[in-house]
N, C-alpha and C positions, 0 to 999 in steps of 0.2 A: 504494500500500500504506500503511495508516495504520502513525502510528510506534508504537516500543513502548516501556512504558514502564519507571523503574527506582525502585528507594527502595535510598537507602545510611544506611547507621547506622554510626555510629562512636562507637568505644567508648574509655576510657582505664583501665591495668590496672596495677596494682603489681605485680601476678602474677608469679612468674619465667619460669613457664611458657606464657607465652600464645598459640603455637601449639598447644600440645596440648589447651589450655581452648580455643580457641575451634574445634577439631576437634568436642571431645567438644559444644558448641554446637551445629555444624553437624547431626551424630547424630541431636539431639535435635528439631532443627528439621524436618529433610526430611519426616518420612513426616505430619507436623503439616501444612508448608507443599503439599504436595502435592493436599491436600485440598481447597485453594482452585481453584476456578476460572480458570482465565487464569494459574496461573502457569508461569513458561516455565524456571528455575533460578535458579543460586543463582553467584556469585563471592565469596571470602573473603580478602582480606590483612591482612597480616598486619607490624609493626614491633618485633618482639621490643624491640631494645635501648632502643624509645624510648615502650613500654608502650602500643600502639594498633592495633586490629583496625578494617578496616572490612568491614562485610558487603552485600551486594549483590544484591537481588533483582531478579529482571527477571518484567515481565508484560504480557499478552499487550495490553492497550488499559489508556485511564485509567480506563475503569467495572472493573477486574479489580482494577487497583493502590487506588481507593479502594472497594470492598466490603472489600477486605482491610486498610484501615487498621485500625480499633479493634483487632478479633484478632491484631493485628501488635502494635500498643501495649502491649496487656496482657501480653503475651508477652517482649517485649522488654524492660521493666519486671521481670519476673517475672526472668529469666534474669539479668539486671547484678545486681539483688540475692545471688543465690543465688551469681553469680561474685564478688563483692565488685568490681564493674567500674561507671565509670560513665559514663552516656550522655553523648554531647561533643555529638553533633547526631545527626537521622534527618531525612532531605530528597529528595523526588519529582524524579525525574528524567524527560527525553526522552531517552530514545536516538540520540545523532546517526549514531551508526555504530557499528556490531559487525561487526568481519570477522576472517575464520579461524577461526570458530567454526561446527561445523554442527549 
């Protein structure tokens, strides 16, 4: 079975609320990321007291995870601004393992 893959983006927030900003994120992202091809969901944490969310996309091969770069960027880009939030890193992942999740 080929592997699958991931992209995490991590953010840093002066925000006080930054579980509920990076909900109302999530909201805005799904029915957007859905759209794409190959994508398989979504994992969001989240570090309140120390101002840092990381978001989690999983896809289904690495032609699914890079067709989906640019519109990821723009996007991602587009949303720190509008959060007053800023990007720390965004970086492609293999999946070595996912278990318990079906």
């Amino acid at each position: 079975m080929p592997p699958m893959f991931a992209n995490m983006t991590s953010i840093r927030s002066e925000r006080s609320d930054l579980e509920t900003d990076a909900q109302a994120a999530v909201e805005a992202l799904l029915p957007w990321l859905g759209q794409f091809d190959g994508y398989r969901g979504m994992i969001v944490l989240t570090d309140g007291e120390n101002g840092r969310a990381h978001f989690v996309t999983f896809w289904e091969d690495e032609d699914a995870l890079k067709r989906s770069a640019q519109g990821r960027q723009q996007v991602r880009e587009q949303m720190a601004k509008t959060a007053g939030a800023e990007i720390e890193s965004s970086q492609p992942y293999v999946v070595s393992l996912l278990e318990g999740f079906e």
